[in-house]
C-alpha positions in Angstrom: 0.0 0.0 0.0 1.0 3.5 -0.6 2.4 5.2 2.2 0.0 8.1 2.6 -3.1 5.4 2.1 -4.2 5.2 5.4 -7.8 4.9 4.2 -6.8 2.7 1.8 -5.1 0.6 4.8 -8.3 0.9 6.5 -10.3 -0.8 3.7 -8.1 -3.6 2.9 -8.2 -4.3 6.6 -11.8 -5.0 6.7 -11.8 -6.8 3.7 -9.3 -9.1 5.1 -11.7 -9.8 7.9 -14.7 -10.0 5.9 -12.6 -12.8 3.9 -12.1 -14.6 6.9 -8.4 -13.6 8.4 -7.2 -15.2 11.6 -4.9 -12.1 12.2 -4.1 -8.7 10.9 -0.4 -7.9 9.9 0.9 -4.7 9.6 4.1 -4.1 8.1 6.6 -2.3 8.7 5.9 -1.5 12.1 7.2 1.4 13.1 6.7 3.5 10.2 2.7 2.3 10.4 2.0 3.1 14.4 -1.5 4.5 12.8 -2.3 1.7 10.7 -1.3 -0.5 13.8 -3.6 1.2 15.6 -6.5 1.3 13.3 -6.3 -2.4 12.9 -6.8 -3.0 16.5 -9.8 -0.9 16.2 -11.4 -2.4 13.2 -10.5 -5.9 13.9 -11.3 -5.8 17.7 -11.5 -9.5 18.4 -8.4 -10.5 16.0 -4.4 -10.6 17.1 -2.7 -7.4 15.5 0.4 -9.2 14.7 3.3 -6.1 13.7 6.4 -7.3 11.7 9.5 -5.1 12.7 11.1 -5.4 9.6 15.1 -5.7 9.1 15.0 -2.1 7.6 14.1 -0.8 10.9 16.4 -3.3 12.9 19.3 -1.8 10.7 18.2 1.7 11.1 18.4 1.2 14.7 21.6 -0.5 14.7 23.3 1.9 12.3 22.1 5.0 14.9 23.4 3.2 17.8 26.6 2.3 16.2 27.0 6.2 15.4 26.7 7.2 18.7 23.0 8.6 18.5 21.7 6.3 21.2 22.1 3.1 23.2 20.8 0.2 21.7 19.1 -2.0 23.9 17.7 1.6 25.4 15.9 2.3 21.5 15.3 -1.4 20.8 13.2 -1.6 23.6 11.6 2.3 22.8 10.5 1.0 19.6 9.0 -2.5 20.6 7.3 -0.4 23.2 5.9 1.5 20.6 4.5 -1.4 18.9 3.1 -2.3 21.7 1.7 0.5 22.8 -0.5 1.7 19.2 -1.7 -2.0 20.2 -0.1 -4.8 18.3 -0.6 -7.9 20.0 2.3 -9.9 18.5 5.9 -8.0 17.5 7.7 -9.9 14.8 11.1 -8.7 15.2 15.1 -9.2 14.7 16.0 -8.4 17.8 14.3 -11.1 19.2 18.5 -12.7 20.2 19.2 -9.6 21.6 16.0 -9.1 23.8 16.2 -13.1 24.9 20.2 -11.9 25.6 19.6 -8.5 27.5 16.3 -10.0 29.4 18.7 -13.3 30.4 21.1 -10.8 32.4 
């Protein structure tokens, strides 16, 4: 979907659940907090399942590596994130590093 197509987002959501869909995924997540949010909304008694993609675990890693942040700090900001606009299942690359940093 177009970036800007929130409405668009919107409709193909409900189709998706008209069709029968066990859960909705958004994708990427943290560029779509909205979308994540409006599926939560539409699809009330469905998982909202949001896929962190490997763009954002890069972006993250590449901000942290240049000193802009700590990592595990942001990693957790931007599951949290996820989260919080109401997915109900985070899909994400860091999953090592959280099973590392929650282990300690």
């Amino acid at each position: 979907l177009p970036p800007g197509g929130r409405g668009l987002a919107r409709r193909a959501i409900a189709r998706d659940i008209a069709e029968g869909a066990d859960v909705i995924m958004v994708k990427p997540a943290s560029q779509y907090l909205d979308i994540i949010s409006d599926a939560k909304e539409i699809g009330k008694d469905l998982p909202v399942a949001a896929y962190q993609v490997s763009g954002e675990f890069a972006m993250i890693h590449a901000a942290a590596k240049a000193g802009v942040f700590d990592l595990k700090t942001m990693a957790f900001e931007a599951t949290e994130g996820i989260l919080r606009a109401g997915a109900s299942i985070v899909v994400s690359y860091f999953v090592p590093e959280f099973l590392e940093w929650l282990d300690r």
